[in-house]
C-alpha positions as a Markdown table, in Angstrom:
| # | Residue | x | y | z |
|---|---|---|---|---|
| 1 | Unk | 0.0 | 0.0 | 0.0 |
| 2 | Unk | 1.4 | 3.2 | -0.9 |
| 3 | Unk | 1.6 | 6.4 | 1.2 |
| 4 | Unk | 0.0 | 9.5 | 0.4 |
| 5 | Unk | 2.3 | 12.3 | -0.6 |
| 6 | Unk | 2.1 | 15.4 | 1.8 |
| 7 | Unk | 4.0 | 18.6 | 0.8 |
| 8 | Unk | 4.9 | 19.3 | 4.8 |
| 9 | Unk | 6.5 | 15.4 | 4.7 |
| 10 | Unk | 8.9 | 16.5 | 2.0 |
| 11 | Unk | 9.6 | 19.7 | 3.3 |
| 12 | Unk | 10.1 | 18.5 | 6.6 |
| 13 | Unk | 12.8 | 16.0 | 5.2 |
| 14 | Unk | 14.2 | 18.5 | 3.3 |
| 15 | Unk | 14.7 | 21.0 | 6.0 |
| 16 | Unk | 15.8 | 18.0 | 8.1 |
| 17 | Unk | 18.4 | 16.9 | 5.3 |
| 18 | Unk | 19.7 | 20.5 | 5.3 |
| 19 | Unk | 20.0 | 20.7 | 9.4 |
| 20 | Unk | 22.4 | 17.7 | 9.2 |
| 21 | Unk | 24.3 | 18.7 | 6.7 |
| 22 | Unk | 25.3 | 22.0 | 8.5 |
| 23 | Unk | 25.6 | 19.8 | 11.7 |
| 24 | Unk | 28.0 | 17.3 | 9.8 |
| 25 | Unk | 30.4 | 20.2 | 8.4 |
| 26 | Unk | 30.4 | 22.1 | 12.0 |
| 27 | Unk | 30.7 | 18.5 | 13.6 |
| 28 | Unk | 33.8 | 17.7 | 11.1 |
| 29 | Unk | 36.9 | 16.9 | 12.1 |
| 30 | Unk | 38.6 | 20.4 | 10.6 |
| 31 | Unk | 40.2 | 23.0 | 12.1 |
| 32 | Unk | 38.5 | 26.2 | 12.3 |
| 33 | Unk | 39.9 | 28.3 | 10.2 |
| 34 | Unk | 39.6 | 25.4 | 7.5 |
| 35 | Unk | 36.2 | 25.6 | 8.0 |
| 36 | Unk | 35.2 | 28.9 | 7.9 |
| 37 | Unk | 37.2 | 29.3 | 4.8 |
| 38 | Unk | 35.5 | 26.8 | 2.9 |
| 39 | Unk | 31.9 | 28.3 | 4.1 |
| 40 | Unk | 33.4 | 31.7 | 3.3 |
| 41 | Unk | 34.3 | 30.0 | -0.8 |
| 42 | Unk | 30.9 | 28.1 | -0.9 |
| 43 | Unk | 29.0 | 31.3 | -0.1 |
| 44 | Unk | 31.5 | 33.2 | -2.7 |
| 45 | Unk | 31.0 | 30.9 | -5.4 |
| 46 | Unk | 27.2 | 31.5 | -4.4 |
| 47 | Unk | 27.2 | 35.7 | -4.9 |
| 48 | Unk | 29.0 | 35.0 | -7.9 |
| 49 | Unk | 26.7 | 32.3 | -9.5 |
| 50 | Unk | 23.8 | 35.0 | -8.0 |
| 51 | Unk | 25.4 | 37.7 | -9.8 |
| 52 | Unk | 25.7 | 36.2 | -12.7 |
| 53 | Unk | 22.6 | 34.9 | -13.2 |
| 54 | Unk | 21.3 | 38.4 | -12.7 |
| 55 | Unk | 23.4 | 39.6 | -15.8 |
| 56 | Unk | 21.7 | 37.2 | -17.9 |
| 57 | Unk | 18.5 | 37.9 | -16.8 |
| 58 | Unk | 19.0 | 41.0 | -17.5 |
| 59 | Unk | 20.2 | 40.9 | -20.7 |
| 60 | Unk | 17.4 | 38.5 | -22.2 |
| 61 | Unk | 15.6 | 41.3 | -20.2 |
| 62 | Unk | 17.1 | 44.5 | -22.4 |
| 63 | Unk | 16.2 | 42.2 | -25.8 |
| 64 | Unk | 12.7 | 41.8 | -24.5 |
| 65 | Unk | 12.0 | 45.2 | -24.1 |
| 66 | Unk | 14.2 | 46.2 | -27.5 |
| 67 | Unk | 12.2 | 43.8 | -29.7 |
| 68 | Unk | 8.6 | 45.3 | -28.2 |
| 69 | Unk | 10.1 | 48.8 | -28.6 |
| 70 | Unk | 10.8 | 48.1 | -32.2 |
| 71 | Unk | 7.7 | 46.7 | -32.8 |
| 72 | Unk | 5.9 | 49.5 | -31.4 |
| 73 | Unk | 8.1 | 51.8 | -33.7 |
| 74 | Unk | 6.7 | 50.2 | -36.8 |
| 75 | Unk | 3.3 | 50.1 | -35.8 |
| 76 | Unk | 3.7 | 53.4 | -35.4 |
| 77 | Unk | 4.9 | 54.0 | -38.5 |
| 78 | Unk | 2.6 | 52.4 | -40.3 |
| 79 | Unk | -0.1 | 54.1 | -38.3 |
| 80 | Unk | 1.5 | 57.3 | -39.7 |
| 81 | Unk | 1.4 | 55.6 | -43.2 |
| 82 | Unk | -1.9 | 54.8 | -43.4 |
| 83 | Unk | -3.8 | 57.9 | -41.7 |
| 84 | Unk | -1.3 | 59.8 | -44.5 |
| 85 | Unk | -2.6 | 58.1 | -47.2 |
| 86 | Unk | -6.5 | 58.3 | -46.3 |
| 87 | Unk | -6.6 | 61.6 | -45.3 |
| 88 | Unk | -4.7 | 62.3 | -48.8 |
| 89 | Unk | -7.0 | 60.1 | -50.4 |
């Protein structure tokens, strides 16, 4: 018989997974400065992958928004072209 899957079961083994994991690194056998400069890298490396990821965001960003302004350029334009030529007409 299987078990129901509950949301709060996974996050409760997830936050559970994540409590040992920072038990097992403070509860290593490492010397303290060894330890706080690899938590000092790991949360580097972690700005760094943040930051980046923010560049790229906003760059796919900067294309959105300069494909929609060209669009709205040439429908404008065409507006222009078309109320020209009937009110020539």
């Amino acid at each position: 018989m299987m078990r129901e899957f509950r949301p709060g079961l996974f996050v409760t083994f997830t936050l559970g997974l994540g409590i040992g994991a920072v038990a097992a690194l403070l509860l290593a056998p490492k010397g303290g400065r060894d330890l706080r400069n690899e938590i000092a890298e790991g949360a580097t490396d972690r700005v760094n992958q943040a930051r980046r990821t923010a560049r790229k965001i906003g760059k796919q960003a900067q294309t959105i928004v300069d494909e929609a302004a060209d669009q709205i350029n040439d429908a404008v334009a065409a507006g222009e072209v078309a109320y020209n030529h009937e009110k020539n007409a």
